[in-house]
N, C-alpha and C positions, 0 to 999 in steps of 0.2 A: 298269664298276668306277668308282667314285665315290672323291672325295676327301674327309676328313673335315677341316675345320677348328674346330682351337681355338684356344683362349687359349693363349698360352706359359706363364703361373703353371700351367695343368691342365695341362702336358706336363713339365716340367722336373724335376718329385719323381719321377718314373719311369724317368730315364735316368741313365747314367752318362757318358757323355760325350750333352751340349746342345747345340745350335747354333741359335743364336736368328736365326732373320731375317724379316725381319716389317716392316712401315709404323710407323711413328710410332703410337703411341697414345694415350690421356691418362692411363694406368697404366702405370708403370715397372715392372717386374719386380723383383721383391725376392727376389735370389739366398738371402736364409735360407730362402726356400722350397723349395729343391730340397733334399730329403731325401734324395740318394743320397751319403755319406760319402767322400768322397775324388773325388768328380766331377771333370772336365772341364769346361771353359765355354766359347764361342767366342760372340760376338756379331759376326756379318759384318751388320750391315744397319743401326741407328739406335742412336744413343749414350742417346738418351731413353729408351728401352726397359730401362735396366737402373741401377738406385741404386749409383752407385759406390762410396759408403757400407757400403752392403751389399756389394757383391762386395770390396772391402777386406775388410772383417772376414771373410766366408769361408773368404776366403785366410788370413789372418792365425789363424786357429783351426785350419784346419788338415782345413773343411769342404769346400771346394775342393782340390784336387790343381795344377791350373794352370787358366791363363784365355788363352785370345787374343783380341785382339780389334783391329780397324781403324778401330774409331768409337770417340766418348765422348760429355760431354754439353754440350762447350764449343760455342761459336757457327758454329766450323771444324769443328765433330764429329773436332776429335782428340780420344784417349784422356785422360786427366786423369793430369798429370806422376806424382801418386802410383802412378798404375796404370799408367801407361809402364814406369817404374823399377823397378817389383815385382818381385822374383826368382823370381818363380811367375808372370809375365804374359809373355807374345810379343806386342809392341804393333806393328804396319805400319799406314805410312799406307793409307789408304781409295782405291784404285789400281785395280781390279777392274777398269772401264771405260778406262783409259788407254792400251788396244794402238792400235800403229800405222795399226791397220784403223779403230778407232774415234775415233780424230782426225783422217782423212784423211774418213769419211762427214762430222763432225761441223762441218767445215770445209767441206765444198761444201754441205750442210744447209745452214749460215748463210749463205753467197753467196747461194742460191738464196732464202733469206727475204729478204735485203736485195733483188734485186733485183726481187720480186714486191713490196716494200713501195716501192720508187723508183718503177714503175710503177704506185700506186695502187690495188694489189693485195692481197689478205689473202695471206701465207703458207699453202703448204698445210701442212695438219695445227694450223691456228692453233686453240688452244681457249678463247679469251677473244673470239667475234670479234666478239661480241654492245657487246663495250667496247672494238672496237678505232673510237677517233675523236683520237688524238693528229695533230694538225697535217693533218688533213682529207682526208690521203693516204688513208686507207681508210674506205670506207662499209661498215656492216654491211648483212647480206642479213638 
């Protein structure tokens, strides 16, 4: 059984509640395109992904029902203060990754990079390693 992937603009007119998550694209989603009347929105994955512009007005017409969302399209990818504040929005910071379990790997991760880079070493899992020559500690292979 096979996965179908699409674009999020070809998925969104078809649902009543959305949930966008997705990479970064170079097209934002343009909530007047979801043709379902009173929809849902939830964007858990890139602020860039969705014209706040647009999801403002949705809201504001009365084409959206409510939105959540944990990104936006500021620098920080928080949500944009208008659409924090919106009485039809549930804004939370971008948190998803911040258990206990994942600061404790993310923390011996980074000791173990430092101390393969103090020895002269590539980190493993490094994926630049082709341009790693800062301060001559590491030769690429």
């Amino acid at each position: 059984m096979g996965t179908e992937v699409r674009a999020p603009w070809e998925i969104l007119p078809q649902q009543a509640i959305s949930v966008l998550v997705g990479t970064a694209l170079p097209r934002a989603v343009r909530i007047t395109e979801v043709d379902r009347q009173g929809g849902f929105f939830l964007n858990l994955s890139r602020g860039e992904l969705v014209d706040d512009e647009a999801l403002l007005g949705a809201l504001e017409s009365g084409h959206l029902s409510e939105a959540a969302l944990d990104v936006g399209r500021a620098p920080d990818q928080m949500p944009a203060p208008a659409l924090a504040r919106h009485p039809l929005v549930i804004a939370t910071p971008h948190i998803g990754g911040l258990t206990p379990e994942a600061a404790r790997h993310q923390t011996f991760d980074t000791v173990r990079q430092v101390r393969a880079l103090l020895a002269g070493q590539a980190p493993e899992g490094a994926v630049n390693l082709d341009k790693a020559r800062r301060l001559g500690l590491v030769k690429a292979v």
